[in-house]
PLY file of the C-alpha trace (Angstrom):
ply
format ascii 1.0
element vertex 73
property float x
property float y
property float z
element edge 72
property int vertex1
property int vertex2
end_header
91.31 121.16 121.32
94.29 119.16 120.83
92.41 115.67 121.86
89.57 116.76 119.14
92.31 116.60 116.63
94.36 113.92 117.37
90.92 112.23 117.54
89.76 113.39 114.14
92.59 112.15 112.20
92.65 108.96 114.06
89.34 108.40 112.52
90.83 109.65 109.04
93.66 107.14 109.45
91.12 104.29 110.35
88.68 105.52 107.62
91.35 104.99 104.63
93.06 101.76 106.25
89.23 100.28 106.40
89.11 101.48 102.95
92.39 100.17 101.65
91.65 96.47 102.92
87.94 96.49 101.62
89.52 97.58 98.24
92.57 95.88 98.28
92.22 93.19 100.12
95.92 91.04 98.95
97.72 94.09 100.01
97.91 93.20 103.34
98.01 89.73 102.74
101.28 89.31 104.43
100.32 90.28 107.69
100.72 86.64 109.49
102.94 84.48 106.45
106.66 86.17 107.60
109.11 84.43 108.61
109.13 84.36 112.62
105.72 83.94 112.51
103.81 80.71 114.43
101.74 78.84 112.95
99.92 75.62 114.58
97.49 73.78 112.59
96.09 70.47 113.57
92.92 68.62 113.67
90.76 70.73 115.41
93.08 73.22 116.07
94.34 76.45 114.85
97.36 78.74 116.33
98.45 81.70 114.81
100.84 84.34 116.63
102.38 86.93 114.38
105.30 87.42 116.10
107.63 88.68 112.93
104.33 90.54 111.73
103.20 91.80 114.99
107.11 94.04 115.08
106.93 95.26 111.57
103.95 96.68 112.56
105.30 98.24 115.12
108.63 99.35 114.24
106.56 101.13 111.13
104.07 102.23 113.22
107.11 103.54 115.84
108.82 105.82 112.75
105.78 106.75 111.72
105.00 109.01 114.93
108.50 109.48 115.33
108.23 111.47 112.05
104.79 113.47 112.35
106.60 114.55 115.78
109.75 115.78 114.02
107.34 117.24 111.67
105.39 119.53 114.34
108.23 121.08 116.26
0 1
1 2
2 3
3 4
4 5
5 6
6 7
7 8
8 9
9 10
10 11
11 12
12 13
13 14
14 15
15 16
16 17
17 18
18 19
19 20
20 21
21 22
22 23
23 24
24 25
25 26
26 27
27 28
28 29
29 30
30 31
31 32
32 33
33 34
34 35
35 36
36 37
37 38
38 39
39 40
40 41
41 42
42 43
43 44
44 45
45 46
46 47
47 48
48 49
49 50
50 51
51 52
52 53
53 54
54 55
55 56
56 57
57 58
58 59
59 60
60 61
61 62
62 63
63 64
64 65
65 66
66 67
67 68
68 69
69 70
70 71
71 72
C-alpha cells in the first residue's frame, strides 16, 4: 500500500509542476542562466550543463524530503 501512495502523489507532484510551467512558463526561467552554469555556443554548436542549476535543484529537492520525513514520524 505504501508504493500505491508514494506513487499517487508522485503523479500529484508531476501533475501541478506540468501545470505550473504550462501556466507560468518565466517562472522557471532560471533553471540554466545561474552563475556556475556552462554555456557553449558556437557555430553549429550548442553546450549547456547546468551545473549551479542542476544543485539548487537538488539541495531543494534534498530538504524537501528531508522535511515530509520529519513530518511522518
Amino acid at each position: 500500500m505504501e508504493v500505491g501512495k508514494v506513487l499517487v502523489y508522485t503523479g500529484l507532484f508531476l501533475l501541478l509542476l506540468g501545470a505550473l510551467l504550462l501556466y507560468f512558463p518565466k517562472l522557471f526561467a532560471w533553471f540554466g542562466h545561474l552563475p556556475g552554469d556552462i554555456r557553449i555556443e558556437r557555430e553549429g554548436l550548442r553546450v549547456y550543463i547546468p551545473l549551479a542549476s542542476s544543485l539548487l535543484l537538488s539541495l531543494l529537492l534534498s530538504l524537501l524530503l528531508h522535511l515530509i520525513g520529519l513530518f511522518r514520524r
